[in-house]
KOLDOPA-119459 format. One record per residue (C-alpha): residue in one letter; x, y, z. Coordinates in pm, whole numbers, padded with zeros to 5 digits, always signed. Layout:
aXYZ/...
END
This chain:
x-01898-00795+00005/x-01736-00993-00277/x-01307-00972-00274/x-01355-00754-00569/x-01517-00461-00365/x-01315-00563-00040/x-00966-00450-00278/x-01128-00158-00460/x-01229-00007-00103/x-00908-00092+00022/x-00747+00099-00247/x-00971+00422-00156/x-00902+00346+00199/x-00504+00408+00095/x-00571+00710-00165/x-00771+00928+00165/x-00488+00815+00375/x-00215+00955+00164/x-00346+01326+00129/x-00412+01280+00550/x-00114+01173+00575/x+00105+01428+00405/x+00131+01714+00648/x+00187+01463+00925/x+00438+01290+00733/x+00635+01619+00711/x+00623+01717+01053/x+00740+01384+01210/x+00956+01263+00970/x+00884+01004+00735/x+01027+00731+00981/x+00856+00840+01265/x+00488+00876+01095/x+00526+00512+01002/x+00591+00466+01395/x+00314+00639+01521/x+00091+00498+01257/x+00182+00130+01287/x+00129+00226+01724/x-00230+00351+01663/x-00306+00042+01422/x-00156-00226+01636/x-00370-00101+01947/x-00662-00112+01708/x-00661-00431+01558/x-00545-00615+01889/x-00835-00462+02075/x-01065-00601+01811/x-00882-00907+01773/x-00962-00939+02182/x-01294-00814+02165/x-01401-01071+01883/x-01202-01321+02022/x-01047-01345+01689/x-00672-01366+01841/x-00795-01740+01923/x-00769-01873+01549/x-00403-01722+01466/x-00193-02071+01411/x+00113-02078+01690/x+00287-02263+01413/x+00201-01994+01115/x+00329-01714+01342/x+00647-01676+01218/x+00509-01669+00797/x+00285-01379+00945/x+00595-01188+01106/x+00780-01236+00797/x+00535-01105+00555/x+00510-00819+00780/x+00887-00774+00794/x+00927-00829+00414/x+00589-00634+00312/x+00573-00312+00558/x+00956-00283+00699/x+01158-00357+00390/x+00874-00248+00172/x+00806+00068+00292/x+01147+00188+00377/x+01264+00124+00059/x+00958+00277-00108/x+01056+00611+00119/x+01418+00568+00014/x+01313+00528-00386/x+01142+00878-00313/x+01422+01046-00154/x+01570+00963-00503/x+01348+00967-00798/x+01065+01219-00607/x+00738+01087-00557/x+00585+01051-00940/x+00848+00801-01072/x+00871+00599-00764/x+00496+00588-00781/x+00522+00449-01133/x+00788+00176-01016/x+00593+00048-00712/x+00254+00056-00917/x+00421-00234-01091/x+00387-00452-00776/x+00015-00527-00916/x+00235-00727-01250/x+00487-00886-00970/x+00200-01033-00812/x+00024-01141-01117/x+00360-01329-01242/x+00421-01464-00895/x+00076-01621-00846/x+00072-01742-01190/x+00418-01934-01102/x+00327-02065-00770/x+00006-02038-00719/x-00127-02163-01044/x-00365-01914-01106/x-00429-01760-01464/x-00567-01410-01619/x-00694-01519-01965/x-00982-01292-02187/x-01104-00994-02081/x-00990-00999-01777/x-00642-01010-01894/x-00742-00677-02129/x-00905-00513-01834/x-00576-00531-01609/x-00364-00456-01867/x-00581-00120-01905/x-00630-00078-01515/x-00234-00121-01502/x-00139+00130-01814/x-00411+00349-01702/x-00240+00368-01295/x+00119+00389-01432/x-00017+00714-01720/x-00222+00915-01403/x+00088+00904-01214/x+00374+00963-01438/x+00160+01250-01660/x-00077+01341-01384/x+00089+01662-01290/x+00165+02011-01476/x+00510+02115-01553/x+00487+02361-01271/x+00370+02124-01012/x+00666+01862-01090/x+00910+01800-00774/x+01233+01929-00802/x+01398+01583-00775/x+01207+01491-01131/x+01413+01732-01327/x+01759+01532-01314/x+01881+01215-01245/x+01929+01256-00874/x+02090+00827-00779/x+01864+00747-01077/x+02006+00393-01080/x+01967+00304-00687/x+01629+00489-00650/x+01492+00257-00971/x+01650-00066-00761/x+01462+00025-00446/x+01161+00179-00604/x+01104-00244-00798/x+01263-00419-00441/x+00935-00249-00289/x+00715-00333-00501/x+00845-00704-00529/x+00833-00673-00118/x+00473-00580-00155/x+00394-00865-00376/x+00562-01125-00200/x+00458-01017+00127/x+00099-01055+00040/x+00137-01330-00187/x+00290-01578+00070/x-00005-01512+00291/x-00310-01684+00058/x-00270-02058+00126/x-00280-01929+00546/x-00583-01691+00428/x-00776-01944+00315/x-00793-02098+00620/x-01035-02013+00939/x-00786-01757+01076/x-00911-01401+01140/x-00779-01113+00890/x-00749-00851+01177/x-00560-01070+01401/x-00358-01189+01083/x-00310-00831+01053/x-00224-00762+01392/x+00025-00976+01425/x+00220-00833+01089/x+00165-00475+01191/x+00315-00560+01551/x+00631-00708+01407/x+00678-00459+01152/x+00652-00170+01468/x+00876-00404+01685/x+01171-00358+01395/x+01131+00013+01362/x+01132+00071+01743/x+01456-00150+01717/x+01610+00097+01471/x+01492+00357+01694/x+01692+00208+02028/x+01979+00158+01817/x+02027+00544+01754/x+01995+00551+01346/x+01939+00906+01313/x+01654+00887+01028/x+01420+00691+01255/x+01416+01001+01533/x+01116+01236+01505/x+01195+01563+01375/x+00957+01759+01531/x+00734+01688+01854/x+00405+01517+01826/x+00088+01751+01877/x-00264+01626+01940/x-00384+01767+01570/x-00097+01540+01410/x-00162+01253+01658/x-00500+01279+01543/x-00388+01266+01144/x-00210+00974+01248/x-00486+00804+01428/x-00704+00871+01142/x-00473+00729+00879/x-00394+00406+01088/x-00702+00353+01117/x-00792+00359+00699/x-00489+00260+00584/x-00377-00019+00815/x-00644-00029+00979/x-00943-00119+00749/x-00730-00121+00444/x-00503-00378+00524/x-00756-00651+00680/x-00982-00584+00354/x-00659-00749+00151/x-00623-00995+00328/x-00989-01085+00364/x-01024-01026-00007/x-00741-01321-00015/x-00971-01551+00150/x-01226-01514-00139/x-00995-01442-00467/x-00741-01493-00652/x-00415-01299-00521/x-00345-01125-00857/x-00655-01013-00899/x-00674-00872-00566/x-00345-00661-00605/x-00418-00528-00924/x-00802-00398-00827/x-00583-00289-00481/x-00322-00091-00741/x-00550+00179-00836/x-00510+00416-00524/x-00303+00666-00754/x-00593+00676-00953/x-00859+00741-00702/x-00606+01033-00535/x-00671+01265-00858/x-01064+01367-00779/x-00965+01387-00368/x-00689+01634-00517/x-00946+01797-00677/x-01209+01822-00424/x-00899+01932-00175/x-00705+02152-00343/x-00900+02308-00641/x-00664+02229-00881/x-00785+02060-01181/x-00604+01813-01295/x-00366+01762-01623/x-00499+01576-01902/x-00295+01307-01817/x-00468+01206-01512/x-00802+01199-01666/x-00668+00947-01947/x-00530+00754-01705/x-00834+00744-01450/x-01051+00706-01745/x-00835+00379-01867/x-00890+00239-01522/x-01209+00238-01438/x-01228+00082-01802/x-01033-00204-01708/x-01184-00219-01327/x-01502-00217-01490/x-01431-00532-01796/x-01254-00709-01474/x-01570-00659-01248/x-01800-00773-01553/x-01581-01095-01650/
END
C-alpha cells in the first residue's frame, strides 16, 4: 500500500472512531475515554510489538524523541483540542485543528525541505478549503451546539483550538528522519501511546478532578472503547507513521486531514439525516483535491 492510501485509511480509521466514540465519550468523561482508550491501545500494540518481535528495532537512544512526540502530539494535543471544545463547541474547533494539515505543510517545507508545487499544491489547497467548508457549514441551523451561538472564551478556545493543531503537526513532524529508518511503526507507536497514558494516569494520582471518570465503566462502553483504540490508535496511528516512512510529511497530514469529511456519509448512513448543502460542497471539494493529489 503506497503512503498515500496508508493516510487516506488512516483518516477513515479516525472518522468511524469518532461517531463510536461519542456515547462513550459522554459516559466516562472526556478525560477518562482518552484513558481507557490509550489502555486498550497500549496492550495492543505492545502485544504485537512482542509477537513480531518488532520492540527489538526501537533505538534506546531515540526513546526519549518518541516519548516527546507522544507527550507533545496526544497529551498536550488532545487536551487542548478537548479544552478548545469546551469553548468554541465542536464545529469551530474542528475548523481550527483542521488547519494542522497547513502547520505541517509550512513546517516540513522549513525544516524538512520538502515542497508542494503544481497540482498538487491546487489539490491541497481544495482538499484543505473543502475540510474546513464541511465542517464549519456542515450542519443545519437547528443542529448547531449551543456553545456556537455566542462567544463563549472565544479568544482562549481559538489559542488552544491552533496550540493543538500545531501539537499535532509537530508531534508527527519530528518523527520522519527516525521513520525513515528500520524501526517498527507499531512499536514506534507503542512507545508514544504508553507515555502519553503514563501522563494522564499521573494527572489522575494527583487528584485533578477532570481526569476522574464520571460514570462507571460497563462492558458495552469498554467494548466502544476497545473498538475505537483499536481504529483510531490502533491501526490509525501506525498507518501515519508508516505512511512517514514512504512520503513526504505534508503530504501525509493533509491526505490524513480529511476525517471531517469522510464523517458526513457515516452520519448519514447512522443517523438518517441528510446532510446540509454545505457538507456536500465541501466533501465534493475534497475528494477533488485528494483525487488531483493522488493523480500528480
Amino acid at each position: 500500500m503506497s503512503y498515500e492510501w496508508m493516510a487516506l485509511t488512516a483518516a477513515c480509521c479516525w472518522a468511524i472512531g469518532s461517531l463510536i466514540s461519542a456515547p462513550a465519550s459522554a459516559h466516562l468523561g472526556a478525560f477518562a475515554f482518552t484513558r481507557w482508550r490509550m489502555t486498550c491501545a497500549s496492550l495492543l500494540l505492545w502485544s504485537l510489538a512482542i509477537a513480531t518481535g518488532g520492540w527489538q528495532t526501537l533505538p534506546v537512544n531515540q526513546l526519549w524523541l518518541l516519548a516527546l512526540s507522544g507527550v507533545i502530539g496526544i497529551l498536550i494535543g488532545d487536551t487542548a483540542l478537548f479544552a478548545a471544545m469546551n469553548r468554541l463547541g465542536p464545529r469551530r474547533a474542528g475548523v481550527l485543528f483542521a488547519t494542522h494539515a497547513l502547520f505541517s505543510a509550512l513546517l516540513a517545507y522549513w525544516f524538512l525541505g520538502e515542497t508542494i508545487w503544481g497540482w498538487t499544491l491546487v489539490g491541497c489547497g481544495l482538499l484543505v478549503t473543502g475540510v474546513m467548508t464541511a465542517i464549519l457549514f456542515g450542519k443545519r441551523a437547528c443542529e448547531q451546539h449551543h456553545w456556537e451561538a455566542g462567544s463563549h472564551e472565544l479568544g482562549i478556545g481559538i489559542a488552544l483550538g491552533l496550540l493543538s493543531a500545531l501539537c499535532q503537526a509537530v508531534s508527527t513532524l519530528m518523527l520522519k528522519p527516525l521513520m525513515e529508518t528500520d524501526i517498527d511503526a507499531v512499536a514506534a507507536s507503542a512507545v508514544r501511546m504508553t507515555t502519553a497514558l503514563v501522563c494522564h494516569l499521573v494527572l489522575l494520582w494527583c487528584g485533578f478532578q477532570v481526569a476522574k471518570t464520571q460514570n462507571a465503566m460497563t462492558p458495552k462502553v469498554l467494548g466502544m472503547v476497545a473498538f475505537n483504540a483499536l481504529l483510531s490508535m490502533g491501526i490509525g496511528m501506525t498507518l501515519i507513521l508508516q505512511a512517514l516512512k514512504q512520503g513526504d510529511a505534508g503530504m501525509v497530514a493533509m491526505l490524513s486531514s480529511i476525517s471531517p469529511v469522510v464523517v458526513v456519509p457515516l452520519l448519514w448512513l447512522v443517523y438518517k439525516r441528510r446532510p446540509a448543502l454545505g457538507a456536500w460542497l465541501g466533501a465534493v471539494m475534497t475528494v477533488g483535491g485528494t483525487i488531483l493529489i493522488l493523480l500528480h
